[in-house]
C-alpha atoms as an extended CHARMM CRD file, in Angstrom:
* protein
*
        99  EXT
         1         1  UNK       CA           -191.5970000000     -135.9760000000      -95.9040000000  PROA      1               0.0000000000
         2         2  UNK       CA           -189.8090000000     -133.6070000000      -93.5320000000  PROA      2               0.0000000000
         3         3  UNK       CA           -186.2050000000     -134.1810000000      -95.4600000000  PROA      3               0.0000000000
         4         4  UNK       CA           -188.4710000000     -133.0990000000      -98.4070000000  PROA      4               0.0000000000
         5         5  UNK       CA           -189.7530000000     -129.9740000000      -97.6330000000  PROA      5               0.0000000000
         6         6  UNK       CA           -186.2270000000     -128.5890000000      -95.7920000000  PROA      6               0.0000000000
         7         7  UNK       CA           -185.0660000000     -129.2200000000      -99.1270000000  PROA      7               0.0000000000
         8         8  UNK       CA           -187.4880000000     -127.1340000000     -100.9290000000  PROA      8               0.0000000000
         9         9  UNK       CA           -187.5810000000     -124.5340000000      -98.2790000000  PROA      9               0.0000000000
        10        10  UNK       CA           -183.7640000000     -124.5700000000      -98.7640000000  PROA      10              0.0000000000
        11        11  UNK       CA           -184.6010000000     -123.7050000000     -102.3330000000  PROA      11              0.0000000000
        12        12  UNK       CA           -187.3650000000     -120.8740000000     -102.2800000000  PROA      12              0.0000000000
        13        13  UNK       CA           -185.0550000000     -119.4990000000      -99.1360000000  PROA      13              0.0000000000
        14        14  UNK       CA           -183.0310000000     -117.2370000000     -101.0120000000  PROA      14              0.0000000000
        15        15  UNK       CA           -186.0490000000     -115.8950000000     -103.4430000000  PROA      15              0.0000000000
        16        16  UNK       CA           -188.3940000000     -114.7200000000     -101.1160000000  PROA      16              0.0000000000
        17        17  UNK       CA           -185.7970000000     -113.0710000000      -98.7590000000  PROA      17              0.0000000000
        18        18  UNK       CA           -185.5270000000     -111.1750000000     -101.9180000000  PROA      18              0.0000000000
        19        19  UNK       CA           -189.1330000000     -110.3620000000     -101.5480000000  PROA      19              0.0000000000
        20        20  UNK       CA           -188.9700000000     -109.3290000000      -98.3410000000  PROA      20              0.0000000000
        21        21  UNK       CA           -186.4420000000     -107.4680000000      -99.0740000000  PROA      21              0.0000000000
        22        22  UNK       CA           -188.1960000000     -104.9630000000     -101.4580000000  PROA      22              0.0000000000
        23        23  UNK       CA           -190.5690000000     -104.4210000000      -98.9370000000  PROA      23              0.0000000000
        24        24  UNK       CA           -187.6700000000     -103.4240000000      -96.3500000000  PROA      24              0.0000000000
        25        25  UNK       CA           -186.0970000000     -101.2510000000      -99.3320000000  PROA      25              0.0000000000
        26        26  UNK       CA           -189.0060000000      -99.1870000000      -99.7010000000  PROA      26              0.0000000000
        27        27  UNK       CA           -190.3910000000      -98.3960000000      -96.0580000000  PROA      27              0.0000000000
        28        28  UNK       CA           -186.1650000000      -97.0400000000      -95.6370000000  PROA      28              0.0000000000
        29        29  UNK       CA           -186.8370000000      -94.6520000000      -99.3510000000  PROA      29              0.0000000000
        30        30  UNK       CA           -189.7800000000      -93.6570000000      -97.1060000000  PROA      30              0.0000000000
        31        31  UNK       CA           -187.9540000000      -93.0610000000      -93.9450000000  PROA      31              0.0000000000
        32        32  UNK       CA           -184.9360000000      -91.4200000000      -96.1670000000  PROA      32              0.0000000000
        33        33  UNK       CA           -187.6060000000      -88.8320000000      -97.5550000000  PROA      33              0.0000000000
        34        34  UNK       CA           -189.3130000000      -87.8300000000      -94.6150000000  PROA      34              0.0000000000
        35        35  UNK       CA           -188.1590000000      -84.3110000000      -93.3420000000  PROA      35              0.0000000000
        36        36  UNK       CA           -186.4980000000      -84.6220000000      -90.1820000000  PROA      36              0.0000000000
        37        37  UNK       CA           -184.4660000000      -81.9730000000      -88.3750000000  PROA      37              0.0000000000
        38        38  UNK       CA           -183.1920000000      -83.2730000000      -85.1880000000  PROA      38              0.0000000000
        39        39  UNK       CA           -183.4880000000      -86.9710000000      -85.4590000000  PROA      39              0.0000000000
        40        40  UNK       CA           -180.2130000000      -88.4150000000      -86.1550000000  PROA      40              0.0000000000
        41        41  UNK       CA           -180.6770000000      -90.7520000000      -88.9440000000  PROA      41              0.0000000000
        42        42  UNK       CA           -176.7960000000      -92.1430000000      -89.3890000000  PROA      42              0.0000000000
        43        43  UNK       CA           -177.2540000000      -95.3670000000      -87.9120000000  PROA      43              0.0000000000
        44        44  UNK       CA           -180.4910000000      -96.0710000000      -90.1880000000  PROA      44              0.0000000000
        45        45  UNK       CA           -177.8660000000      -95.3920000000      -92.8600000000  PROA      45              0.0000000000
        46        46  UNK       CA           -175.7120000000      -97.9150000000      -91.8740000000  PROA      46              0.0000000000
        47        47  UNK       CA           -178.4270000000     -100.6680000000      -91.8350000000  PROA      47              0.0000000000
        48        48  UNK       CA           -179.5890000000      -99.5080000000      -95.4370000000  PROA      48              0.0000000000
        49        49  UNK       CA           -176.2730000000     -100.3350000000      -96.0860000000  PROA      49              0.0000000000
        50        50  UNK       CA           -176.1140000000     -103.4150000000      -94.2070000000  PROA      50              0.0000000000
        51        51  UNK       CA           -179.1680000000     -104.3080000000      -96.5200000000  PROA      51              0.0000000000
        52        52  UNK       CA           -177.8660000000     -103.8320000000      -99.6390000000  PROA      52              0.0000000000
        53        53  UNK       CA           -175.0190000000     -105.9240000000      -98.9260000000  PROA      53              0.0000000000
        54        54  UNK       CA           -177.1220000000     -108.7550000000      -97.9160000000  PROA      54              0.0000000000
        55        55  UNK       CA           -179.1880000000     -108.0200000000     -101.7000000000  PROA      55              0.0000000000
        56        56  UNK       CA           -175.7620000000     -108.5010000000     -102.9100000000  PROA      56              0.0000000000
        57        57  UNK       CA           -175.7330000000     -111.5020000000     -101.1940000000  PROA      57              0.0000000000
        58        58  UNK       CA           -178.9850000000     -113.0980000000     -102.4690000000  PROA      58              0.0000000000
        59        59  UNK       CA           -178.4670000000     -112.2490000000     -105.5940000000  PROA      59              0.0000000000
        60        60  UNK       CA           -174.8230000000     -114.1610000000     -105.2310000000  PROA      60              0.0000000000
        61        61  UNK       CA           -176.9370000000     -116.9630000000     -103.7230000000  PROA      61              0.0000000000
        62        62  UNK       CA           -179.5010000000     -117.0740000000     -106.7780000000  PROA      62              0.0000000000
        63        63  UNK       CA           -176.8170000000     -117.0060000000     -109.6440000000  PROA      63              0.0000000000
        64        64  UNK       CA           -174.3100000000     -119.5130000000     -108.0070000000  PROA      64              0.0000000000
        65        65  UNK       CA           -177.6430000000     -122.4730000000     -107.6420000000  PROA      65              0.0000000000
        66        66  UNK       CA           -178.7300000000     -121.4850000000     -110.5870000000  PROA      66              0.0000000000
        67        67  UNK       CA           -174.9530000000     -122.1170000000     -112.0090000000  PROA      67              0.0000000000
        68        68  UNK       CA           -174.4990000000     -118.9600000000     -113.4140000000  PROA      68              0.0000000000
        69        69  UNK       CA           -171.5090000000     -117.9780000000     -111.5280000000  PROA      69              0.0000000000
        70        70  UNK       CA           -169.2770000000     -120.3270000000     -109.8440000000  PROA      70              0.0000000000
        71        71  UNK       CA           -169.4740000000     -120.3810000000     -106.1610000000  PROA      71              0.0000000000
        72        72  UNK       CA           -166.5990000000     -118.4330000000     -104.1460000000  PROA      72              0.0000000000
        73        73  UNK       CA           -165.6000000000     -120.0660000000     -100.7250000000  PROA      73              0.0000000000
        74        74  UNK       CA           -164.3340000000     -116.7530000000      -99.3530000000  PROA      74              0.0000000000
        75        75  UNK       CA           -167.2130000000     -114.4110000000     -100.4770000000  PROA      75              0.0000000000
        76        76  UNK       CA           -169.9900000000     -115.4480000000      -98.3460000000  PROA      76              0.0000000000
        77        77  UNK       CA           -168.2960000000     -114.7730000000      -94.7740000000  PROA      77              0.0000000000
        78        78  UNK       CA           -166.9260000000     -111.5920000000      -96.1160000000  PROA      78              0.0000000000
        79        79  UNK       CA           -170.3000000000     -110.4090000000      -96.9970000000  PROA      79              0.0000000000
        80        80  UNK       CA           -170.9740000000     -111.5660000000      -93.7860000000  PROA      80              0.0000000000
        81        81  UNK       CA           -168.5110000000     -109.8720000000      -91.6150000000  PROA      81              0.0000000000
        82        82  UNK       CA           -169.6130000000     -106.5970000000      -93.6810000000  PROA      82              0.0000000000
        83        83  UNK       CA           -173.2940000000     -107.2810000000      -92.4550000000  PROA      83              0.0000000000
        84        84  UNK       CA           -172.1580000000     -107.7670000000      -89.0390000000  PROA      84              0.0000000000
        85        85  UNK       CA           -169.5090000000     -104.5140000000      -88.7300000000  PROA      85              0.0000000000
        86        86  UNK       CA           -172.0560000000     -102.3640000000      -90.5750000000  PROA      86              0.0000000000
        87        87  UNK       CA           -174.9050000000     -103.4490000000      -87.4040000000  PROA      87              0.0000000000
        88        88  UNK       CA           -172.3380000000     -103.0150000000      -85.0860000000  PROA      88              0.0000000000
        89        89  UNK       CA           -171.2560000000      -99.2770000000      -86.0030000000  PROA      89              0.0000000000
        90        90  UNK       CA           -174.7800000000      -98.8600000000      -86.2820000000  PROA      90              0.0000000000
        91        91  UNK       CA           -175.5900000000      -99.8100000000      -82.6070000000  PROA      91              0.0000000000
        92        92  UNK       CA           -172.3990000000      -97.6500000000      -81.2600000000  PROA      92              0.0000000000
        93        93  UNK       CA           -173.1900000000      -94.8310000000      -83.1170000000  PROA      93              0.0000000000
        94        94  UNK       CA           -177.0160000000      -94.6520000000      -81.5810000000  PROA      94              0.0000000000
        95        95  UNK       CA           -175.1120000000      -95.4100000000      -78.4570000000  PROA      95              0.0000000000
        96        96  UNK       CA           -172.9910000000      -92.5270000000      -78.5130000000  PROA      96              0.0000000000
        97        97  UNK       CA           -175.7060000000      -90.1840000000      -79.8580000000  PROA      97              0.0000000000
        98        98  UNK       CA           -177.9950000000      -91.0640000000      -77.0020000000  PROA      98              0.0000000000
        99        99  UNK       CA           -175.2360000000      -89.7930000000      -74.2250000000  PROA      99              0.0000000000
């Protein structure tokens, strides 16, 4: 029973991240077109970014197990070290804007 529903979870995993993920998409259009003057809104940037990459991801996800593409050992931990690098900037960049 439990092996069962991992392996459905495992399944619907990748399409409702997607979900999710148009949620997240439009609260940053939101935050993109609010009129700020002093707020410094780089780092957010850089997540939005990080973001889109990880769409790019999903939708990698969703093609290759639905055998649409074929799957690429090498792409997924790129993608990943791009998520990763983008967050990191991110958090040094809000770092050095706070000093």
């Amino acid at each position: 029973m439990v092996e069962t529903f991992a392996y459905c979870l495992g399944i619907v995993a990748p399409y409702y991240n997607l979900a999710l993920v148009v949620a997240a998409v439009l609260l940053f259009i939101h935050l993109f077109r609010t009129p700020y003057k002093k707020t410094f809104i780089k780092p957010w940037k850089l997540v939005f970014a990080a973001l889109l990459v990880f769409v790019v991801e999903e939708i990698v996800t969703v093609l290759t197990m639905a055998n649409v593409i074929p799957r690429y050992n090498l792409l997924f931990p790129l993608l990943e070290m791009i998520i990763i690098t983008l967050f990191i900037y991110a958090l040094l960049l809000q770092k050095e804007s706070l000093k």
